[in-house]
N, C-alpha and C positions, 0 to 999 in steps of 0.2 A: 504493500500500500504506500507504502514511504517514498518507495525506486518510482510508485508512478506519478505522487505527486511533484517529485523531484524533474522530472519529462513536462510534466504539463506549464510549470513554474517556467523552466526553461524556452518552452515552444510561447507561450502566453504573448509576449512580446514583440516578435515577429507577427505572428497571426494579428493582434490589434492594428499592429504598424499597418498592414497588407489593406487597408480599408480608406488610406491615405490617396488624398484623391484630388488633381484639380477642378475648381467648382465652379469659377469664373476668373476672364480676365479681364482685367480693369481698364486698362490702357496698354495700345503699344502702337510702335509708331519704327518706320522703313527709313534706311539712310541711305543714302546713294552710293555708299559704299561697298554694298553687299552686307548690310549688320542689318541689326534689329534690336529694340530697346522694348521689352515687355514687362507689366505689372501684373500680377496675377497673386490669386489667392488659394493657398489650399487650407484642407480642414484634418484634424487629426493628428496633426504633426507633436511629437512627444516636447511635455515642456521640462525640458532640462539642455542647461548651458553649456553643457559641453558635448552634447552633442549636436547641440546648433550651431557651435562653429567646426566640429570634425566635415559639417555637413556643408559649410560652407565652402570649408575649401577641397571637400570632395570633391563636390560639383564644379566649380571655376577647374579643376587642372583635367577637365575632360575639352578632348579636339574641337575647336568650334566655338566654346563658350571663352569668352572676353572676363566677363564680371557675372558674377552671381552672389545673392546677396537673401536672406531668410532674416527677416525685422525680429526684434525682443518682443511680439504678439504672436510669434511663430504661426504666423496665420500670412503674412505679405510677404510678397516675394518678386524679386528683382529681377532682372539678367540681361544684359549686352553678348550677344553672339550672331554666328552666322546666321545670313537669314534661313536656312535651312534646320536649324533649332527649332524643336518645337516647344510648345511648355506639358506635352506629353512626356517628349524626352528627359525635362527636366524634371519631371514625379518621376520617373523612372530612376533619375539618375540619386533620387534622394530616397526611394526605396534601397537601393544599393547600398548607400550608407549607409542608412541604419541597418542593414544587417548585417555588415563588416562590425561598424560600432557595438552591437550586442553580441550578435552570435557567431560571429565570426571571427576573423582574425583583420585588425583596422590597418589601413596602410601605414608603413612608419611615416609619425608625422611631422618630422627632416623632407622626407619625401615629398609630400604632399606641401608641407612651407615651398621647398623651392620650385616646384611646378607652379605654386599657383602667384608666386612673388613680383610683382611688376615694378617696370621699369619706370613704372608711368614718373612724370616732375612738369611742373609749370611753364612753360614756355615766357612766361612776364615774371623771370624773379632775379633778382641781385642780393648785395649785402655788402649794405654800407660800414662794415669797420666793426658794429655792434650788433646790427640787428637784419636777421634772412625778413626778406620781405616777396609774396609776391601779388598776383593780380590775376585775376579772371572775374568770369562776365556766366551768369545762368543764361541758359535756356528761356525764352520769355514763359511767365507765367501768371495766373490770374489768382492765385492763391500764397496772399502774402502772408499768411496765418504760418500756414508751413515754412515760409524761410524765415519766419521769427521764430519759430520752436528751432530748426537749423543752428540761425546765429547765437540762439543760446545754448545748446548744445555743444557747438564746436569752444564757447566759453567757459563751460560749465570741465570740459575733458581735455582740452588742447591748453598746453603751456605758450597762449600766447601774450602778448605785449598790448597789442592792439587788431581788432578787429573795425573796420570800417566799411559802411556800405552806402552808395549812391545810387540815385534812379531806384530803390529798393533790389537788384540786379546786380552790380557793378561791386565785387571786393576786394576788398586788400588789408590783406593777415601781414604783420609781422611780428618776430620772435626770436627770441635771445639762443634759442634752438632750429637746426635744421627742421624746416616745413615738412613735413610727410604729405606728400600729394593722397596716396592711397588713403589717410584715416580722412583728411577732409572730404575726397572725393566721395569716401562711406556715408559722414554723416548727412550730407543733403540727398544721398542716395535714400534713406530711411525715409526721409518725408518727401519720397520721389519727384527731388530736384535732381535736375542735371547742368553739371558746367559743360559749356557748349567746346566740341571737340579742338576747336584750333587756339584754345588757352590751354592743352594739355599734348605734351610728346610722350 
């Protein structure tokens, strides 16, 4: 009775995961590049933080995906990739994780850091002597609510000096610390803002 409760315990977790489903997508939008920028929502997704981010950088170090991103509501979810991605692909690609994460064996995660590690940096930045500074420009948007919860955010987590913004669009961080393009580029990711591509190399 023991050895079968011991099976079921086991199995439980997978089987719940398996119901893991996308239910709608919210927005996405084609770039003349061959990409695609999609918002979408799935339901079921297990709430624990570590395997919210095994899962995120799961999923970014597969062929084709750019950026993928799972919000702290484990319910929204992001991704820049070929336009041949689908966000089937990508339930797919997060069932996968969680069963490497549970019951499986997880990729080493050295591995999976530098698969999914970008090069990405600002194309508007210098440092005058004391302080990295750089500059870029969103995506135009109708929802300033969201790059107010953004600039407080990126105030609340980023060691910076100064944050400043014009046109409600238009910013410029500077910091006594080298800028991490990836954490900024996250946090307006979260309240599905985007810096528009030619302020970032």
């Amino acid at each position: 009775m023991k050895k079968l409760m011991f099976i079921t315990l086991v199995l439980l977790p997978f089987v719940g995961f398996s119901q893991v489903k996308l239910f709608t997508t919210d927005a996405s939008k084609e770039y003349p590049n061959g990409t695609r920028i999609t918002y979408f929502t799935i339901s079921d997704c297990p709430d624990d933080s570590d395997f919210l981010e095994y899962a995120n950088k799961y999923v970014s170090q597969n062929d084709g995906i750019i950026r993928f991103h799972i919000s702290k509501d484990y319910e929204k979810c992001f991704y820049e990739a070929q336009r041949n991605i689908t966000e089937t692909m990508i339930v797919d690609y997060i069932n996968e994780a969680y069963f490497d994460f549970y019951n499986g064996e997880p990729l080493d995660q050295k591995s999976i850091d530098e698969n999914s590690k970008s090069q990405r940096t600002f194309k508007k930045s210098d440092y005058n002597g004391k302080f990295y500074r750089v500059a870029f420009k969103l995506e135009d948007t109708p929802n300033l609510n969201n790059i107010k919860n953004a600039s407080l955010l990126l105030k609340e987590k980023g060691n910076f000096n100064d944050i400043s913004i014009n046109d409600n669009i238009h910013f410029e961080i500077s910091s006594a610390e080298p800028i991490n393009a990836d954490f900024v580029i996250g946090v307006f990711e979260e309240f599905g803002l985007k810096i528009e591509d030619e302020f970032i190399k």
